[in-house]
C-alpha positions as CSV (number, residue, x, y, z in Angstrom):
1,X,22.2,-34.1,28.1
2,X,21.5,-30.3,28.3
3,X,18.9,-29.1,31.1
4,X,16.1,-27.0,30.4
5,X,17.7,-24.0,32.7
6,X,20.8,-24.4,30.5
7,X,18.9,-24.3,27.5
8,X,17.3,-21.4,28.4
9,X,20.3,-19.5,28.0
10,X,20.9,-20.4,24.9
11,X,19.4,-18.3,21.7
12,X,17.5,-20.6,19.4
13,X,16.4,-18.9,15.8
14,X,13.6,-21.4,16.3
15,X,10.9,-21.2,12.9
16,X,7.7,-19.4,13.5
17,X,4.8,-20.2,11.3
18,X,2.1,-17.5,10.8
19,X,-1.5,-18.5,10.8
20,X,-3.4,-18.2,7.4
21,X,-6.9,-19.4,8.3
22,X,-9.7,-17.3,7.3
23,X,-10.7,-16.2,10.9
24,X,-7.0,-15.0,11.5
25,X,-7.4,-12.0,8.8
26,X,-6.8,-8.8,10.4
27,X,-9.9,-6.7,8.7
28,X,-9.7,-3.0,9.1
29,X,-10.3,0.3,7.0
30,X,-7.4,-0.2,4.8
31,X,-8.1,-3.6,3.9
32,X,-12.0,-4.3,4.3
33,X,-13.3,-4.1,0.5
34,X,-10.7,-6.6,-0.3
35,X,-11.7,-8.8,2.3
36,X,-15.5,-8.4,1.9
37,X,-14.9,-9.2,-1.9
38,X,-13.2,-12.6,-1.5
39,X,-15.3,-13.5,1.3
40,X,-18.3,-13.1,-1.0
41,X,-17.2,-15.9,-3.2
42,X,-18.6,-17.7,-5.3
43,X,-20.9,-14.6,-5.6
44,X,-18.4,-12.3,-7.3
45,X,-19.2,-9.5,-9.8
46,X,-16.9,-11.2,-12.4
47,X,-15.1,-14.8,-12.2
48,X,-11.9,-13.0,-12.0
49,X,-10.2,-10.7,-9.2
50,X,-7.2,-9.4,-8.4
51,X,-6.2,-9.0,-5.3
52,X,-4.2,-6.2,-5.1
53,X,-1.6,-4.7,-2.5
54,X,1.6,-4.0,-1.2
55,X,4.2,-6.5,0.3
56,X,3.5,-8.2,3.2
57,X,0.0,-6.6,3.2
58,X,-1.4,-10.2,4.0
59,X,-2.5,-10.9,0.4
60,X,-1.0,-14.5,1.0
61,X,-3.1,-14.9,4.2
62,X,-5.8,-14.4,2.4
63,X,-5.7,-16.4,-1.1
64,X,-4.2,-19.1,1.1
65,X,-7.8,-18.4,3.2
66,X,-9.8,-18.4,0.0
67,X,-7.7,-21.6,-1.4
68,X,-9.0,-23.6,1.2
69,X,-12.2,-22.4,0.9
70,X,-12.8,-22.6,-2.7
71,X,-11.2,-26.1,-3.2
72,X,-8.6,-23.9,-5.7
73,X,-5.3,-24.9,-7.0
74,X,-2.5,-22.9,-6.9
75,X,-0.6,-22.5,-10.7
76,X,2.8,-21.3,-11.1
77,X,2.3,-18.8,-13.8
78,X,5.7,-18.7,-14.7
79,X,5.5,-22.1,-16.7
80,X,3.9,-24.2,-19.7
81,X,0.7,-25.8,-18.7
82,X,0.1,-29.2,-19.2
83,X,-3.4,-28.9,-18.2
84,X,-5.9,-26.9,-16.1
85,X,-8.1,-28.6,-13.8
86,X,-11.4,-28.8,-14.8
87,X,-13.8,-27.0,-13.1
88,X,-11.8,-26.1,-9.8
89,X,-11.4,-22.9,-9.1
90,X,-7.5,-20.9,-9.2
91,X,-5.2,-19.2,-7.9
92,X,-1.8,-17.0,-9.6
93,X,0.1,-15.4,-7.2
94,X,2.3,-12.4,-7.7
95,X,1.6,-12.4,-11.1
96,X,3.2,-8.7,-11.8
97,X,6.9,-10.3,-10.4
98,X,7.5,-13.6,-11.5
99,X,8.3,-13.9,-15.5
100,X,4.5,-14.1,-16.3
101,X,3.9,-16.7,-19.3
102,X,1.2,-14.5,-21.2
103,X,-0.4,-17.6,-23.3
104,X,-0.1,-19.6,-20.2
105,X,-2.1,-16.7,-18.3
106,X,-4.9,-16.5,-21.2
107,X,-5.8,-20.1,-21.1
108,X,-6.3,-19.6,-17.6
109,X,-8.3,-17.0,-17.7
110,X,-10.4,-18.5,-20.7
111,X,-10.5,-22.0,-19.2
112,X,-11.7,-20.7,-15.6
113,X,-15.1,-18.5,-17.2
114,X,-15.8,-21.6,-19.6
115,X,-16.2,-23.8,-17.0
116,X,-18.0,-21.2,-14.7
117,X,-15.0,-21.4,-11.9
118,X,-13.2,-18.6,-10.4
119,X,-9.7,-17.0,-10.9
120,X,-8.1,-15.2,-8.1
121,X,-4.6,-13.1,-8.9
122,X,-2.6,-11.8,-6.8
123,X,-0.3,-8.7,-7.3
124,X,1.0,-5.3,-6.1
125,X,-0.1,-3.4,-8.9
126,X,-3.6,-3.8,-10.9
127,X,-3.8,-6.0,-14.0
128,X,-4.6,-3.2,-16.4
129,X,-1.1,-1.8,-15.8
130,X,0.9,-4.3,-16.5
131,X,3.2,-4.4,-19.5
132,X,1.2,-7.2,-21.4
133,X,2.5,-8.0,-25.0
134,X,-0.5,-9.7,-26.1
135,X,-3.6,-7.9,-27.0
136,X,-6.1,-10.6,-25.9
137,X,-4.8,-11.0,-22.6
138,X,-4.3,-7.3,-22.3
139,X,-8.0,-6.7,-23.1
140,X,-9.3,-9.6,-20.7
141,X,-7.2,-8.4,-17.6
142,X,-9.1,-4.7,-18.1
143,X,-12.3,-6.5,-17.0
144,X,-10.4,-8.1,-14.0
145,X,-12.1,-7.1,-10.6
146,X,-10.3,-5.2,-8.2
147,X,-10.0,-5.8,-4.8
148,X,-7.0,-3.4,-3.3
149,X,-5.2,-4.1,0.4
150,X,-4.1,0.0,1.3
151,X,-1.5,0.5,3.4
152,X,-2.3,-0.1,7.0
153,X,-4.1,2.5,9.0
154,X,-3.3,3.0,13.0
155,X,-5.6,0.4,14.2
156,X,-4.4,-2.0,11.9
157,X,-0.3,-1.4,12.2
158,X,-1.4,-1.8,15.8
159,X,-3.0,-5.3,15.3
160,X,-0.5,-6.2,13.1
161,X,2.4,-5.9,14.9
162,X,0.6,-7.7,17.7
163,X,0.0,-10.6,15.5
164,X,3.4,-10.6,14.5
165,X,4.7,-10.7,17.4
166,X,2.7,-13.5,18.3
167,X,3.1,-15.5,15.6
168,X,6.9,-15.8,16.9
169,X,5.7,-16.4,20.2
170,X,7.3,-13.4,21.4
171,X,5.3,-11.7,24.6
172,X,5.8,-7.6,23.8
173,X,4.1,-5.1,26.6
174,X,1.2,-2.9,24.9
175,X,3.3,0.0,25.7
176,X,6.1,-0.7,24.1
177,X,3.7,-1.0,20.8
178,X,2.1,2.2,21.9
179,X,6.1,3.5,21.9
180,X,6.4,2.1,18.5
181,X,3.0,3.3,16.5
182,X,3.8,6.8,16.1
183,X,7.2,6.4,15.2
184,X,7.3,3.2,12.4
185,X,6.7,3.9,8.6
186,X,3.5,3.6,8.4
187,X,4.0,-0.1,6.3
188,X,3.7,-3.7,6.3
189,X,7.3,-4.5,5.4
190,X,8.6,-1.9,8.1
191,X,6.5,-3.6,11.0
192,X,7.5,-6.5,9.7
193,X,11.1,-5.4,9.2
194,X,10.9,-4.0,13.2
195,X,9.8,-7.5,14.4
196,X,12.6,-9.2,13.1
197,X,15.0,-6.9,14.1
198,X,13.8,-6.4,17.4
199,X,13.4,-10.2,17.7
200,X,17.1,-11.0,16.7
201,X,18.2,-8.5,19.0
202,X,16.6,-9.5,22.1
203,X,17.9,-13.0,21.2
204,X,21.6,-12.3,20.9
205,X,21.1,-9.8,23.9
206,X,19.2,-12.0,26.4
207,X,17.1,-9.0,27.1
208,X,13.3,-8.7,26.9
209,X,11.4,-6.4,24.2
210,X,11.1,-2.9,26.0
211,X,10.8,0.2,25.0
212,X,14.6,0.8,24.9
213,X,15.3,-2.2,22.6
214,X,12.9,-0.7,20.3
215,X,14.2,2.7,20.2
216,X,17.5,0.9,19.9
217,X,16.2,-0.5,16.7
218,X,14.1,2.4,15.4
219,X,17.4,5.0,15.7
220,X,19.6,2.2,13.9
């Protein structure tokens, strides 16, 4: 049997799950208008939006949020339909990477404003410029609502590498995020990219998150 002061010393790669409840969502300048749009729902200007952003911006926080919240169900868009539930709302994810079924994506849309539900896509890049083959579906995503994540201003790079860090139950000093700040790419995927790093590191190091681990990993 190991004891807890030798397991200690040992560096688990233990699985962190990240909070996507509604009341988690970081909201700040960049990303406000997005959030204030789905948290308007059902009162939307049209029954379908696209939530728009770049990777790791928290757009699956959020439709995972407004999943919940609106009963939806999630549809791979990728594949034949069998059916569409009847009058529940839904959501598409990353609609602009996977290998979008375009008929597949036209009954949806069709099906959704029939039956007075919603339709929620998610993307980096708004529906209009996608390369869409058929001219139905290319006309119907043209009246698709945008709501855009930017990418993060101060306050919110601040908060979000707080929350990442947190969500791997990692305790980080404010100063070394203060250390950090003005020196990351000012993106999700490099905060997110940092975290990691800096939590591998201080794992196979034994060392705590200081300033000097994270200079360590921002000269690399």
């Amino acid at each position: 049997m190991m004891m807890a002061d030798e397991m200690a010393q040992i560096p688990l790669d233990l699985p962190h799950k990240p909070s996507f409840e509604w009341e988690d969502f970081v909201v700040s300048h960049s990303n406000e208008a997005a959030f204030g749009t789905l948290d308007s729902w059902p009162d939307w200007p049209h029954h379908a939006v696209a939530l728009i952003g770049p990777q790791s911006s928290g757009k699956s926080h959020l439709s995972s949020a407004w999943l919940k919240r609106a009963d939806a169900v999630r549809i791979d868009i990728s594949q034949e339909l069998d059916r569409v539930p009847e009058g529940r709302s839904i959501l598409v994810e990353d609609a602009d990477t996977v290998n979008l079924n375009e008929t597949a994506l036209f009954h949806v849309f069709n099906w959704t404003k029939e039956n007075g539900s919603s339709l929620l896509i998610t993307a980096k890049t708004p529906p209009n410029r996608w390369s869409v083959a058929l001219p139905d579906l290319r006309s119907r995503l043209a009246t698709v609502h945008i709501a855009e994540i930017k990418e993060p201003d101060d306050h919110l790079l601040m908060v979000l590498l707080v929350k990442l860090f947190s969500d791997r139950q990692l305790q980080v000093d404010l100063s070394v995020i203060s250390y950090v700040l003005p020196r990351i790419e000012r993106s999700f995927d490099a905060a997110k990219a940092l975290v990691e790093q800096l939590d591998r590191l201080a794992l196979a190091e034994k060392r705590k998150i200081t300033r000097a681990l994270a200079k360590a990993c921002l000269d690399a």
